[in-house]
LOKOL-945062 format. One record per residue: residue number from 1; residue in one letter; x, y, z of N, C-alpha, C, O, CB in turn. Coordinates in steps of 0.05 Angstrom, whole numbers. Glycine has a CB too. Example, Ala and Ser with C-alpha at 12.3 -4.5 7.8 and 13.67 -1.06 7.14 Angstrom:
# residues 2
kolpa/marvo/n.px/n.py/n.pz/ca.px/ca.py/ca.pz/c.px/c.py/c.pz/o.px/o.py/o.pz/cb.px/cb.py/cb.pz
1/A/264/-114/156/246/-90/156/264/-66/156/285/-66/169/226/-89/181 $
2/S/257/-45/142/273/-21/143/258/1/157/268/23/161/282/-12/114 $
END
This chain:
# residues 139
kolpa/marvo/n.px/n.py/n.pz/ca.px/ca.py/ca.pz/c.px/c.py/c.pz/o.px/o.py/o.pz/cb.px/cb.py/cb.pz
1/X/852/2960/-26/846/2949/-1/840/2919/-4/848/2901/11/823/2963/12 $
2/X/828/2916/-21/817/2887/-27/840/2871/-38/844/2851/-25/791/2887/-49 $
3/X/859/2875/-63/878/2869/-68/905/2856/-45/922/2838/-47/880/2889/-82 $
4/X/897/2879/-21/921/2881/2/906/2850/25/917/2836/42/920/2925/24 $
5/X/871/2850/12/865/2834/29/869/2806/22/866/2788/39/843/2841/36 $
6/X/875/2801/-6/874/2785/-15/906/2770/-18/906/2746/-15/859/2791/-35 $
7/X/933/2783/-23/951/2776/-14/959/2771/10/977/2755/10/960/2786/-21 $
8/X/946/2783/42/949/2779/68/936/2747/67/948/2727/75/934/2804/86 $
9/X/922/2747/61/907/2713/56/912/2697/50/907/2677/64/893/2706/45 $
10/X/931/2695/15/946/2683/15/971/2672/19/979/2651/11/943/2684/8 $
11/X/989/2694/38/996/2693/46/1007/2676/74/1027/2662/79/991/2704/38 $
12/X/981/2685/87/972/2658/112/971/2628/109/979/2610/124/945/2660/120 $
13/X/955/2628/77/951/2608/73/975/2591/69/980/2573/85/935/2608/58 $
14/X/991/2595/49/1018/2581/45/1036/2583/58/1055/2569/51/1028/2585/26 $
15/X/1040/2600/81/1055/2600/111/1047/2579/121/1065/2564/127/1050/2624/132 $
16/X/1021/2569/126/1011/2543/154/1023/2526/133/1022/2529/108/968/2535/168 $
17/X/1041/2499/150/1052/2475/133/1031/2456/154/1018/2464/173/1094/2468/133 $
18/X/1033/2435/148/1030/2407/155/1040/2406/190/1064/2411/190/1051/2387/133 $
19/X/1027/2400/222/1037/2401/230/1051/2376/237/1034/2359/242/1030/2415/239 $
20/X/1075/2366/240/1088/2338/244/1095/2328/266/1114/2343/267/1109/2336/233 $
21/X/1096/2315/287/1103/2298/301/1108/2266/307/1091/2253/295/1093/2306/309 $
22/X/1121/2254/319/1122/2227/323/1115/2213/354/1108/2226/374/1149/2221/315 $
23/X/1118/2194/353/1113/2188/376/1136/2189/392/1157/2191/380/1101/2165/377 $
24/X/1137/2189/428/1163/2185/444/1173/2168/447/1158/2150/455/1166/2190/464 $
25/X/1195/2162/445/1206/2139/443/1231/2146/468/1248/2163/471/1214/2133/410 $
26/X/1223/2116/486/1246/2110/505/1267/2100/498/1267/2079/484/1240/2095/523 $
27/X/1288/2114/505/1311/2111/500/1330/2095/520/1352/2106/519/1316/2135/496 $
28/X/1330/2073/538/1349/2075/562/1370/2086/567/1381/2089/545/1356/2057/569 $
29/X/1382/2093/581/1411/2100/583/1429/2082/599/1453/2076/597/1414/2126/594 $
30/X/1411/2075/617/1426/2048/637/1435/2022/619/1419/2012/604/1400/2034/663 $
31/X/1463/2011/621/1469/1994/591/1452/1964/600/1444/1946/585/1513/1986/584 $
32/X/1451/1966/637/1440/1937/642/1412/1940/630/1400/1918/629/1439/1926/675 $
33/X/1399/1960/622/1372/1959/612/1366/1971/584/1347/1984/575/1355/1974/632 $
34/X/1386/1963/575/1391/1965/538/1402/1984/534/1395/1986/510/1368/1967/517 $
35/X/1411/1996/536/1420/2027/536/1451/2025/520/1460/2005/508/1422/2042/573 $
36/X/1464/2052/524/1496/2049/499/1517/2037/521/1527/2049/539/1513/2089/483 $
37/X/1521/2006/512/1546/2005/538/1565/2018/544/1580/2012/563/1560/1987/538 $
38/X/1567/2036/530/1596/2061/538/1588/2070/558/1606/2071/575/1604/2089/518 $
39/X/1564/2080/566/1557/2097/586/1557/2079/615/1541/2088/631/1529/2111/579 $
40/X/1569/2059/622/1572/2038/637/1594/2056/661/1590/2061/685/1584/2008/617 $
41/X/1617/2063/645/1643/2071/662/1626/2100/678/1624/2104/702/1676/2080/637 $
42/X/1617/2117/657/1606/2146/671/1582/2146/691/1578/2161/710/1594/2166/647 $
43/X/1565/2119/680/1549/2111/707/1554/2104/734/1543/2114/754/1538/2092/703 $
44/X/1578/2081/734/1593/2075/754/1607/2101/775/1609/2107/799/1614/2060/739 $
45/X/1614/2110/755/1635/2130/770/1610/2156/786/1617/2171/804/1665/2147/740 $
46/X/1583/2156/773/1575/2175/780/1562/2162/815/1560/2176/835/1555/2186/754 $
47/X/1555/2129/812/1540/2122/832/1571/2119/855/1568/2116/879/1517/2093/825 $
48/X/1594/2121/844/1612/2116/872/1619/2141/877/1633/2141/898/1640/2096/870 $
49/X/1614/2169/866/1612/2192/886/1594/2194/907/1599/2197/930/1607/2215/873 $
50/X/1564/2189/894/1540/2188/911/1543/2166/927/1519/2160/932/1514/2187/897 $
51/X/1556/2150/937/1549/2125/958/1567/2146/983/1586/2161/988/1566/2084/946 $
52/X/1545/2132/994/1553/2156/1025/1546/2138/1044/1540/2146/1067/1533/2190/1033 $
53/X/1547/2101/1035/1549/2090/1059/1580/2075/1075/1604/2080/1072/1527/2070/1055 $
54/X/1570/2062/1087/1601/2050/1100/1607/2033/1089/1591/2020/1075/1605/2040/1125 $
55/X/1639/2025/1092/1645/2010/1081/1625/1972/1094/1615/1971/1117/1678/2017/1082 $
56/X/1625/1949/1077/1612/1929/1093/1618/1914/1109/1604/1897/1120/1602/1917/1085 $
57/X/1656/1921/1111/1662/1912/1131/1665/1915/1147/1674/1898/1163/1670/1906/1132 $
58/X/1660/1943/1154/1659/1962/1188/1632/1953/1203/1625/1961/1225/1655/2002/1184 $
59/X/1619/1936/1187/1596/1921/1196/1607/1905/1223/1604/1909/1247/1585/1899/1171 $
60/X/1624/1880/1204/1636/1862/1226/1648/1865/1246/1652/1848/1263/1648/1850/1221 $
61/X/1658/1898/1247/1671/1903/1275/1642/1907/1301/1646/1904/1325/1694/1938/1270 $
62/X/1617/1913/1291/1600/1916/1306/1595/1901/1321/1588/1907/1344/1587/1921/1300 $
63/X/1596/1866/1306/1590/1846/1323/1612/1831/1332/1611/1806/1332/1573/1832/1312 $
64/X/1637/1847/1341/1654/1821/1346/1659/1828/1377/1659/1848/1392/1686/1816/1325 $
65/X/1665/1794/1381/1661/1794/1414/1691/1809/1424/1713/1807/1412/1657/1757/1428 $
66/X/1686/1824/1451/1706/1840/1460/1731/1830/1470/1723/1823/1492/1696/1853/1478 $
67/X/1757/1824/1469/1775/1801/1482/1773/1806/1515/1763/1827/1525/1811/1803/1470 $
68/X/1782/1787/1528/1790/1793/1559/1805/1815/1566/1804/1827/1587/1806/1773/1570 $
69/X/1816/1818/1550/1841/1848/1559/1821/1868/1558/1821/1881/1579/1871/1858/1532 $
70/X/1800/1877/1535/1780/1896/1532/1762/1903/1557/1758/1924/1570/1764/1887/1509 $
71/X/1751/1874/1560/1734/1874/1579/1739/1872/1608/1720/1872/1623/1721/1858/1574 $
72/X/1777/1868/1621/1786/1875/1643/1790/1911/1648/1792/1923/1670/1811/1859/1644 $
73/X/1789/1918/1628/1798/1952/1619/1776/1963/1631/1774/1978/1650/1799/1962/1583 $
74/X/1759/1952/1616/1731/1970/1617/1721/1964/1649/1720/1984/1662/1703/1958/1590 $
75/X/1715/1938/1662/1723/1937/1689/1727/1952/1701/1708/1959/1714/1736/1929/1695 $
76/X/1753/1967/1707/1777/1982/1723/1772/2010/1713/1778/2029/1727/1811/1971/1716 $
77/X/1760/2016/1688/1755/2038/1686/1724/2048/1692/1720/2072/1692/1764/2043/1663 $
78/X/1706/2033/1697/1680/2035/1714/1683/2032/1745/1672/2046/1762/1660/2011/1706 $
79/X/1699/2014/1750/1706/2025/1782/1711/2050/1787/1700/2062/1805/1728/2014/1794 $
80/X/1732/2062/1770/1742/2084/1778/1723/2114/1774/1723/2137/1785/1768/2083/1763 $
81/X/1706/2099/1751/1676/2120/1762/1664/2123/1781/1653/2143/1791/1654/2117/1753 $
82/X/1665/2094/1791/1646/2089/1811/1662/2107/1833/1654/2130/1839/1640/2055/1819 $
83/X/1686/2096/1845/1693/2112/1869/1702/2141/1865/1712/2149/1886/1714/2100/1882 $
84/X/1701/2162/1843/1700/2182/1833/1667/2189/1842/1661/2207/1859/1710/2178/1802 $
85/X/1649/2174/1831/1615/2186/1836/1615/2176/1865/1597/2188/1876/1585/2170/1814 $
86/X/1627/2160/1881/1639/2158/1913/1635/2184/1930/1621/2193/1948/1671/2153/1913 $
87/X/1655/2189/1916/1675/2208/1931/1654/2236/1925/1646/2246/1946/1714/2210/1914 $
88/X/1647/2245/1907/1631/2267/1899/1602/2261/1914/1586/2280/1913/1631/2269/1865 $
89/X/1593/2239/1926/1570/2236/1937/1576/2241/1968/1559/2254/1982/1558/2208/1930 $
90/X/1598/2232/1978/1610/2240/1996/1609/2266/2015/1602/2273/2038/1626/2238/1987 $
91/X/1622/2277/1988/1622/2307/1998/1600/2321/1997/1597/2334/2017/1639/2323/1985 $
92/X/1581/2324/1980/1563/2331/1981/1538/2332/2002/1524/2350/2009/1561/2325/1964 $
93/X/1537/2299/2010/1521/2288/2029/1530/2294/2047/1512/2300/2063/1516/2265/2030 $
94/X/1551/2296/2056/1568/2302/2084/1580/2342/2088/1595/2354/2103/1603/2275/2079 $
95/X/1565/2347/2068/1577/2377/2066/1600/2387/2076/1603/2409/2088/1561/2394/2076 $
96/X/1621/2365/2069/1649/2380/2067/1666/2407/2054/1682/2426/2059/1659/2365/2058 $
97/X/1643/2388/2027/1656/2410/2001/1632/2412/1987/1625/2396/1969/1684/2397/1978 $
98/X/1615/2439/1996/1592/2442/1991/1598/2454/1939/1585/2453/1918/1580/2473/2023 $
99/X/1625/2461/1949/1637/2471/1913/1653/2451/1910/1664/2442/1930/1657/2503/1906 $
100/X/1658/2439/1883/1684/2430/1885/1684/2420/1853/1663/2418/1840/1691/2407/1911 $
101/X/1710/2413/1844/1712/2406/1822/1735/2378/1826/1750/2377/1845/1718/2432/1804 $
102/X/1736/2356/1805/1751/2339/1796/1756/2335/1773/1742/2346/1757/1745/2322/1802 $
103/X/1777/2319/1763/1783/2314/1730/1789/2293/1736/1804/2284/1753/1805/2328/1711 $
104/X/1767/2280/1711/1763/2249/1715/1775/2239/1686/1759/2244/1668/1726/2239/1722 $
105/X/1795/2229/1679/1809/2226/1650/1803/2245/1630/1799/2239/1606/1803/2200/1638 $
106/X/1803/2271/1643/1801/2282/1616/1770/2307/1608/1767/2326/1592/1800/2251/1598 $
107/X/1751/2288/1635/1720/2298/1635/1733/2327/1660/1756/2329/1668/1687/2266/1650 $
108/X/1716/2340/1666/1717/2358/1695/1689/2357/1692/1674/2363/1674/1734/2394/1698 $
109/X/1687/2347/1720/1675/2347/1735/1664/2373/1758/1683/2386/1768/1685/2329/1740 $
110/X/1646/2378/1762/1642/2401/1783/1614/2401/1800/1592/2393/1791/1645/2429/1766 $
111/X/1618/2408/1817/1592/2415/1832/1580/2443/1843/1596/2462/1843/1594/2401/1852 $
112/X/1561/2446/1850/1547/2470/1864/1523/2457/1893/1503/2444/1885/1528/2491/1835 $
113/X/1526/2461/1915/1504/2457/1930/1496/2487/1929/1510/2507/1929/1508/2441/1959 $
114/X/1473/2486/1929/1458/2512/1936/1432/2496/1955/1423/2473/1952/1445/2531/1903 $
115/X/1427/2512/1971/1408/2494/1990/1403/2465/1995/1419/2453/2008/1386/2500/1984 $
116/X/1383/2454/1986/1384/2424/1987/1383/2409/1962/1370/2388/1956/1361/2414/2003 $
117/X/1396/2422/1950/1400/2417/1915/1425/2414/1903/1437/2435/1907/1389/2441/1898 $
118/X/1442/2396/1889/1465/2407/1879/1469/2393/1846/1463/2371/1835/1491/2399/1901 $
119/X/1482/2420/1836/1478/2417/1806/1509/2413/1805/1525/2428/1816/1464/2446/1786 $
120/X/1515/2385/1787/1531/2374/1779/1541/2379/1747/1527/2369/1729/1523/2352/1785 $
121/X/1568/2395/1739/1563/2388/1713/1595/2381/1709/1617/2386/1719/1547/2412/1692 $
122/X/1577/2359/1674/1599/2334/1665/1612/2348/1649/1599/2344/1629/1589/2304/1651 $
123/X/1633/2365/1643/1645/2369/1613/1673/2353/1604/1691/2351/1620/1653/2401/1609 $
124/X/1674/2341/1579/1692/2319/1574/1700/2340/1542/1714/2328/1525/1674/2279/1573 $
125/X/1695/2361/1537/1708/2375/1525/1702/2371/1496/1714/2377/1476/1732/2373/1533 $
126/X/1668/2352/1500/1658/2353/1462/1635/2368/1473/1627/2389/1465/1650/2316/1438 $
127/X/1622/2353/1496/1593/2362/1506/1599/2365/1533/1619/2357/1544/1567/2340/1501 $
128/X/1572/2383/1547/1576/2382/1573/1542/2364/1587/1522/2361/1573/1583/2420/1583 $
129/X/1544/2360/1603/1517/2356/1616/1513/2358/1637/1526/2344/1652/1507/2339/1615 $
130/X/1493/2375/1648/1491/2381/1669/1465/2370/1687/1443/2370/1676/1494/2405/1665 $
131/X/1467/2362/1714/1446/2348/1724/1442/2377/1751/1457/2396/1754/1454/2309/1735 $
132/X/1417/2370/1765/1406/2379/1789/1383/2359/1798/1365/2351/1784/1396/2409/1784 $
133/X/1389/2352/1827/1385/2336/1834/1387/2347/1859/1402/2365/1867/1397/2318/1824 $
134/X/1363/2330/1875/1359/2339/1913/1383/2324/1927/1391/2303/1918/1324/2324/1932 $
135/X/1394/2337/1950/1408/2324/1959/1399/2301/1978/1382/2305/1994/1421/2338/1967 $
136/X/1413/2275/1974/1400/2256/2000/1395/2268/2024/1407/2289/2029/1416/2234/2008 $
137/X/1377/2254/2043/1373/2255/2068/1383/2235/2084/1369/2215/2085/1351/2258/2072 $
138/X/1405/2236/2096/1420/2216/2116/1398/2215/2147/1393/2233/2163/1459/2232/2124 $
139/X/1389/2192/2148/1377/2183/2167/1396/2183/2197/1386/2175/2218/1367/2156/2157 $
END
């Protein structure tokens, strides 16, 4: 027993070594911050998957002024809202066409009077929106 205790012991003993370590040491990987310039191309290519912004020149289309042709367009095509939301105030106020629908380039347009209320809705075939609203009172 003692013999068995005495090889288990030494045993232990000449098993434990020295334990070793060093210190951490930073390594960069980025080449602009010392790092292996090879890894320059695999960096690049990794940050132009991840860029998920716009290009910088779709910037300048934001601020450029509209020509005359643009801004006669847009004109003629707000009138034609206007006497479109005309015509639909019309009927409504005047209870011709207490239902009714229009297609306005593309949008449909529709209405409902129900009592002194009428619910208007816009669908242009991405979104719809729908209003309710009292009807005027013609003096």
């Amino acid at each position: 027993m003692i013999k068995h205790f005495v090889v288990m012991t030494a045993a232990c003993l000449f098993s434990v070594s020295a334990a070793s370590g060093s210190e951490l040491v930073y390594r960069p990987i980025n080449p602009s911050f010392g790092g292996n310039p090879l890894n320059s191309g695999h960096l690049l290519q990794l940050a132009e998957i991840q860029n998920q912004h716009l290009d910088s020149n779709a910037f300048g289309d934001l601020f450029e002024e509209p020509t005359l042709a643009d801004e006669f367009a847009d004109a003629i095509r707000n009138g034609m809202i206007t006497i479109a939301a005309g015509e639909l105030l019309d009927a409504v106020v005047q209870r011709e066409n207490p239902t009714g629908t229009m297609d306005l380039d593309g949008a449909i347009v529709s209405w409902v009077t129900s009592g002194d209320r009428v619910t208007v809705t816009i669908n242009d075939g991405v979104s719809t929106n729908t209003l309710d609203l009292p009807i005027p009172v013609q003096n």
